[in-house]
N, C-alpha and C positions, 0 to 999 in steps of 0.2 A: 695580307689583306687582299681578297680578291673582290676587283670591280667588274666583274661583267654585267650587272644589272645598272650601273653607271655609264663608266668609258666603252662597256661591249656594247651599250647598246647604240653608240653613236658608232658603230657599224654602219652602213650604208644599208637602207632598205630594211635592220631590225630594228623592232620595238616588241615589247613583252606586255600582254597584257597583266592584269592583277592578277590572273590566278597562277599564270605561268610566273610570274616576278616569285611568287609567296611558294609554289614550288620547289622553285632552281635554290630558294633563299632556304627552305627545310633541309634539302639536299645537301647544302654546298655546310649548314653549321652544326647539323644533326647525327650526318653520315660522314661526313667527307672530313667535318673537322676542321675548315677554314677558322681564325682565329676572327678575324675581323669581316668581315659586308660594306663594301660602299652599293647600297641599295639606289640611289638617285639623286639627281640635282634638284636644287628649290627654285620653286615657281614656275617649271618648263608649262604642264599643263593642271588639270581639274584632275582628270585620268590619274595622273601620275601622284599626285597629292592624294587620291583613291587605293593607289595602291600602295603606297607608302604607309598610309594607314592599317591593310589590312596587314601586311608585312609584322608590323609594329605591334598589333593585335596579339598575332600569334607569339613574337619574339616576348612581348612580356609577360604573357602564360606562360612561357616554358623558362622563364629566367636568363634567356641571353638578350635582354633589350639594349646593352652596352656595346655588344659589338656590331652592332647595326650604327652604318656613317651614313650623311647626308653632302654633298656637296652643296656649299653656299659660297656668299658673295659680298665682296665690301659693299654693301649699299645702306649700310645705317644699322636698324634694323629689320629690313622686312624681309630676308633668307631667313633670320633666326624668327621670328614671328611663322612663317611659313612651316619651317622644319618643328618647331613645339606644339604646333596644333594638331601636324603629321601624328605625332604623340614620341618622336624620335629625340636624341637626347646628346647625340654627337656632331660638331659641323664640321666640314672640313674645309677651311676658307681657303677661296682661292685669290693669293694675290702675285701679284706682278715680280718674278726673278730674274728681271733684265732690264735694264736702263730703258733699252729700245721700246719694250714694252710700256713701260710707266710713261716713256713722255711722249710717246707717238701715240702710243691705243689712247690712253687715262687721257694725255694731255697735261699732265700734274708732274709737280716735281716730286723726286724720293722722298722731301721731308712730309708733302702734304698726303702720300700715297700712305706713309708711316703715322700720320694722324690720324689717316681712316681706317685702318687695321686697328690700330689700340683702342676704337668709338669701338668696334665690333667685337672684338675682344671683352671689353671690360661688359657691353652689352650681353653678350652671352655668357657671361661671368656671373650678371646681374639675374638671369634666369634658369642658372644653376645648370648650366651646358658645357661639355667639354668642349673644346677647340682644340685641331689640327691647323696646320697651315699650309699650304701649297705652297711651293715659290714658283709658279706657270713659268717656263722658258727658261729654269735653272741650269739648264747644260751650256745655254747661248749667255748667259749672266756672267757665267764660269770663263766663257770664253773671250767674252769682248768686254765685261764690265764686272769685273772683282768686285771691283771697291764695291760698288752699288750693294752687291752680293749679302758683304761683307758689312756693309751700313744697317742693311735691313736685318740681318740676323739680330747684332748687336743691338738695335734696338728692341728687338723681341723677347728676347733671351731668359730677362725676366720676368715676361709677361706669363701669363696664367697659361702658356700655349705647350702641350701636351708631346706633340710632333710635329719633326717639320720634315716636309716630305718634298723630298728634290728630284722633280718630275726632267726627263730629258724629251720633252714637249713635242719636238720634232724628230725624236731620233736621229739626234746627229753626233751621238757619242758613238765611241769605240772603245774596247776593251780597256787599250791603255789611257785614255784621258779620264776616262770611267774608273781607274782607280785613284788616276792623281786627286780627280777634284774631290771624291770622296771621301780619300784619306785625309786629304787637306781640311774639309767639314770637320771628320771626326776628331782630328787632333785639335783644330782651333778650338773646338766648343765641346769638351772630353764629357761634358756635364748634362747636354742636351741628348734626344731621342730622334733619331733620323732613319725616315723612309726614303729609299731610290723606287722611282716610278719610271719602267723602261717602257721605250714606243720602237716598233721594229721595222722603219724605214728603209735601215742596210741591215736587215738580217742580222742583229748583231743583237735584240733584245738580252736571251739567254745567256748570251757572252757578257753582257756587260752587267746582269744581274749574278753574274757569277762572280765579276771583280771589284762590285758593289761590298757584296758580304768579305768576299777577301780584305778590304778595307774596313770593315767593320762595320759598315750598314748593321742595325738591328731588327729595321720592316724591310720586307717586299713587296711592291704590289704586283697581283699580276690577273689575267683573265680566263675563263672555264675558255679551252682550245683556239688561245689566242686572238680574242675578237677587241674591235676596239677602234679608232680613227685611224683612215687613211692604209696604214699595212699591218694596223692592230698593236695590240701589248705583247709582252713575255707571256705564253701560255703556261698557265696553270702545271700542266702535267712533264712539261719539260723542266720546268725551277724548282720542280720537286723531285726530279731523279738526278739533278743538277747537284743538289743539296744534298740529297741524301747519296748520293754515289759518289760525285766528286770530291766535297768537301768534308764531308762526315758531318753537316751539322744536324739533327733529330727534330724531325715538327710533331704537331700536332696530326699531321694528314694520313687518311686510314687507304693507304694506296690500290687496295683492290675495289673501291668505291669510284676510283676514276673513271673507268671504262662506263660507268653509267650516266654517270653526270653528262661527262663529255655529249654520249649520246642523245640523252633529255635537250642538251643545250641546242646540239646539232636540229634537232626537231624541230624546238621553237622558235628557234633564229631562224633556218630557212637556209644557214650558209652551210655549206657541206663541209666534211672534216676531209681533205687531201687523203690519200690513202697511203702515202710516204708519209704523211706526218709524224713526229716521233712519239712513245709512246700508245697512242689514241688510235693511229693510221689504221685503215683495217688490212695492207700488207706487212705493217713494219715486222710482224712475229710470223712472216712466212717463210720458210727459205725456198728457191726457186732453183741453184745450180743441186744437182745431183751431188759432188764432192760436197757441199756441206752438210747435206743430210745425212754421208756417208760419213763424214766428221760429226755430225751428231751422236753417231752410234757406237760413236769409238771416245768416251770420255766425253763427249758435250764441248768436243773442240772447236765448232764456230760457234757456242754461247759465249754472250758476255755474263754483266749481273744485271742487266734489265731483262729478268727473266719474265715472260707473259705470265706466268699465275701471280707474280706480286701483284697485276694491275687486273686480277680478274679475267683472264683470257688465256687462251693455250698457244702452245707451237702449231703452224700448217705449213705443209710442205706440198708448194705446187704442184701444178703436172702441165708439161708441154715441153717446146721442144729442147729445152737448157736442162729436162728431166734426165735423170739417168734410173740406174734400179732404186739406188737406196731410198729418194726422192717417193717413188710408187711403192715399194715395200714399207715406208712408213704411213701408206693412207690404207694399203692393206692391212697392216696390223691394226691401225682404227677401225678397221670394219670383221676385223677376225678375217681375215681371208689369206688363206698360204698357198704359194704357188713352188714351182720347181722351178730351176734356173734356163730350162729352155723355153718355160712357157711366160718365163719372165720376162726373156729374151725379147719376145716374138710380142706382148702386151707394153712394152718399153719402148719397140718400134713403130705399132700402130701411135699412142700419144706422139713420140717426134712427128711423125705423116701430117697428124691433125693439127700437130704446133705450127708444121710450119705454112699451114693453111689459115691460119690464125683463128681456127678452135680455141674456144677455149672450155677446159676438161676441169671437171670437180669430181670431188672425191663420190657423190651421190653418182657419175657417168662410170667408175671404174666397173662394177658389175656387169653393164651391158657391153661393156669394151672388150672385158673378159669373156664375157658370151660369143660374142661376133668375132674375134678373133682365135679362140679354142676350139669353140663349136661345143663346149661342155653341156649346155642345156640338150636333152634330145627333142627338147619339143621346139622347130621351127615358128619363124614369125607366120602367123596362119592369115593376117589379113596384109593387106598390097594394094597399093594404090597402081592402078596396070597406066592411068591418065588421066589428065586434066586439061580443062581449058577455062583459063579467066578471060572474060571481055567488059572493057572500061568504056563506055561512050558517052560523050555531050551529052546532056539531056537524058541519058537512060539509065536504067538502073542497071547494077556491075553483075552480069551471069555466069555462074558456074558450071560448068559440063565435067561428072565426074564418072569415071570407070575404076572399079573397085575391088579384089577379091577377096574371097571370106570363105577358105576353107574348102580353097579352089573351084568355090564358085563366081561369077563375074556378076556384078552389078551395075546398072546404069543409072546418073538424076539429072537432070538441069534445071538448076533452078534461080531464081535471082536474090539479089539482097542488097541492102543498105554499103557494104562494097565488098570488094576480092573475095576477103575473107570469111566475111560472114555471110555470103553466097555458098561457099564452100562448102561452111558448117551445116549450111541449112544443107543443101545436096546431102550430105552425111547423117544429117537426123532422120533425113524421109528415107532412106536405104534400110534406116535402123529398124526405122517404125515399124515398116513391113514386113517386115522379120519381127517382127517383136521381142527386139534387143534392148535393152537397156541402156542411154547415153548419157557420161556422166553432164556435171553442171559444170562449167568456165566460172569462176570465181574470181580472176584478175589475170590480167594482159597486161604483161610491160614488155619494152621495148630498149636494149642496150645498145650503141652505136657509141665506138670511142673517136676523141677527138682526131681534129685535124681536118676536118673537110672533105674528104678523101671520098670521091663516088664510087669507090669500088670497096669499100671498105664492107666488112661482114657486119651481119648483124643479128645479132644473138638476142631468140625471143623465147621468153618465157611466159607458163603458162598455169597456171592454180588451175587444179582439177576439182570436185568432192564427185565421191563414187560409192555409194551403202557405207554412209559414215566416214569413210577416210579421204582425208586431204590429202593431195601430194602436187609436185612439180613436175612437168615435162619441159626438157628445152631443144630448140630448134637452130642451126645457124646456119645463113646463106647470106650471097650479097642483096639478095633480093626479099623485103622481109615478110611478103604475104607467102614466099616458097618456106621460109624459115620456120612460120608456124604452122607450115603444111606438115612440114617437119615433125614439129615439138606436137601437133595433132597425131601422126601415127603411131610415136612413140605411146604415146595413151593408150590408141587404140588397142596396141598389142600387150599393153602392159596389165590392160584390164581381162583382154582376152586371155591369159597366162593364169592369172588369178581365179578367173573362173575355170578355168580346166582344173586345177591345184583342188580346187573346195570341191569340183564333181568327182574327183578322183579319191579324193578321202570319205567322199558319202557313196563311194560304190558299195553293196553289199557283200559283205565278209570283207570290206577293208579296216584295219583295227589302227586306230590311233595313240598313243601312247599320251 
């Protein structure tokens, strides 16, 4: 059972609107295969009751309205009045799995907490709803107050109650308590259906979702890329290569669907996925040392079995300074490019140079790296920025002074602009005009800067071009980052001028094209 449109979203800072809720919820039962939905709690807002609705809509056109769950509440009946006008058909109560809880939150003792579970029980009995049960704080119940534990089950046991889901609230199990108290559950009550609900406070969600089912847990809950209160739940895509690799047990989940979801999720939330993350990360399927890539090509001996196309995604093997040949001869063979062992050599040594300047090198930089360091291309870069000057003042607008050549001719502009940089650009448009050169269009500016603070840190800027139909990328890296896209600007420059020699030179006459 996955709650991320529940527990994910008391993430801090998400909330999903309706369309994105009735989305993630097609996704996660249509594609992905999830068995169960906790889609929302009852009564939060109007909104949420809106979009529970629409959720519901769709879920009972397409015949899954069953596995669609609501969070509700001992409070009589107005959770189950809320959640049946939703038009939803499941609740999943939440009551109190710890002494502490019952008589400190509630105020109540256990027998009166147990009179108001069985009102709502038999209430939603009475309007033909299924019922879960929550025990909130079952791990702290386990640990300080059995008996209580142990009262409440016993009294429920027979009730009309479908599942009882033993939530570790605060995350404060660990692997090994996490099987005792579990196993203890499932041998006392061999007869009942039990969900473990892990929260990953010490990192240890996964872990102890793993010793849950070793015990014989029957549900899991868990969340699309682990979102959820405080340090989140067991993620989704980890308790399912958890299962399916470790234990051997078989789900329903169509594993090359993950990488999407995750993504969709990543969007709507707002929280980013780690890029070590497992699974989902966008390095985990990179390898970075040379020797492994070299061991890839020798029998796949740094693979495990979380291989990237079970989850929709391929192997990438870095490039910088931990690179060696096999590392670069594997981004060459993605591009069909074959080189000789000296000129491997010497393309091997440039990336270390640029690694350890903290460049960082993508497989779309090897061709010009290849260029610049071979000299293979016979046609030079034809344009040269010969200098520049940027000026920033109080109260003035930022001026470019630009010197240029093109084809060894020198050009000059000065001109001003809105700041550095697009002073610059303008300098560059007016050089072009007058030539009557063609300059493509800027379609998006981003700006990379990794953490830590660090003023000297590089800063790698990228830059969306469109030029006679074709989009592409240039990138720039400098510590300074209006130099950087001075950078990732040349790179264009010449990449267009290249192009247009290639098309004048196949429309010479008597040139024949195949």
């Amino acid at each position: 059972m996955d709650t991320i449109l529940r527990d994910g979203e008391q993430t801090s800072g998400v909330s999903f609107s309706s369309h994105e809720k009735l989305a993630i919820a097609r996704l996660l039962i249509s594609e992905l295969g999830v068995n169960r939905l906790e889609i929302a709690s009852a009564r939060v807002s109007e909104g949420e009751f809106d979009a529970v609705s629409e959720v519901v809509r769709w879920a009972e056109k397409n015949g899954c309205l069953s596995r669609l769950e609501v969070l509700g509440f001992v409070d009589g009946d107005t959770s189950l009045q809320w959640i049946q006008r939703a038009g939803c058909r499941v609740v999943n109560l939440l009551c109190k799995g710890s002494y502490k809880h019952v008589t400190e939150q509630l105020r109540k003792t256990p027998g009166e907490h147990i009179t108001d579970i069985k009102e709502v029980v038999e209430n939603a009995q009475n309007r033909g709803m299924e019922v879960n049960v929550y025990l909130e704080d079952w791990s702290n119940g386990m640990l300080h107050s059995r008996d209580y534990v142990f009262q409440l089950v016993d009294s429920l046991k027979d009730s009309p109650v479908c599942r009882f889901m033993l939530p570790d609230t605060l995350g404060v199990l660990n692997p090994g308590n996490t099987y005792e108290f579990c196993k203890l559950m499932v041998e006392r009550y061999p007869e009942l259906h039990f969900d473990f609900h892990a929260h990953n406070d010490y990192d240890l969600a996964v872990a102890n979702v793993y010793s849950a089912v070793r015990a014989g847990i029957q549900g899991i809950h868990t969340t699309v890329n682990g979102l959820g209160e405080r340090a989140g739940n067991a993620p989704l895509s980890s308790v399912l290569a958890v299962l399916h690799d470790q234990l051997g047990v078989p789900t329903t989940i169509c594993e090359e669907k993950l990488n999407r979801v995750s993504k969709l999720v990543e969007t709507y939330s707002g929280v980013h996925i780690a890029p070590n993350k497992p699974i989902i990360g966008e390095y985990v399927f990179t390898q970075c040392a040379g020797v492994h890539a070299d061991g890839d090509s020798k029998n796949n001996l740094y693979c495990n079995d979380l291989l990237p196309e079970r989850f929709g995604r391929t192997r990438e093997y870095a490039l910088g300074k931990t690179s060696g040949k096999a590392n670069i001869r594997k981004n060459l063979e993605a591009l069909g490019i074959e080189l000789d062992e000296a000129s491997m050599r010497k393309v091997t040594e440039r990336i270390i140079e640029l690694g350890d300047k903290k460049e960082m090198v993508t497989p779309e930089d090897l061709p010009y790296i290849i260029t610049d360091v071979l000299r293979h291309d016979p046609v030079d870069n034809k344009i040269k920025i010969l200098n520049y000057s940027l000026s920033l003042a109080q109260g003035l607008k930022p001026v470019a002074a630009l010197k240029i050549e093109i084809d060894g001719e020198a050009y000059e502009e000065t001109v001003a602009g809105d700041g550095q940089y697009d002073a610059f650009v303008r300098a560059l448009r007016k050089i072009y005009k007058s030539l009557d050169r063609p300059f493509p269009m800027l379609t998006n500016y981003s700006v990379s800067i990794p953490p830590g603070g660090r003023t000297d840190a590089f800063v790698q800027t990228i830059i969306s071009w469109k030029h006679d139909g074709e989009e592409f990328k240039t990138r720039g890296l400098d510590a300074d980052q209006t130099e950087a896209a001075i950078k990732a600007t040349l790179k264009m420059l010449n990449k267009i001028e290249k192009q247009a020699r290639a098309v004048g030179q196949r429309d010479m006459p008597g040139t024949e094209t195949n």
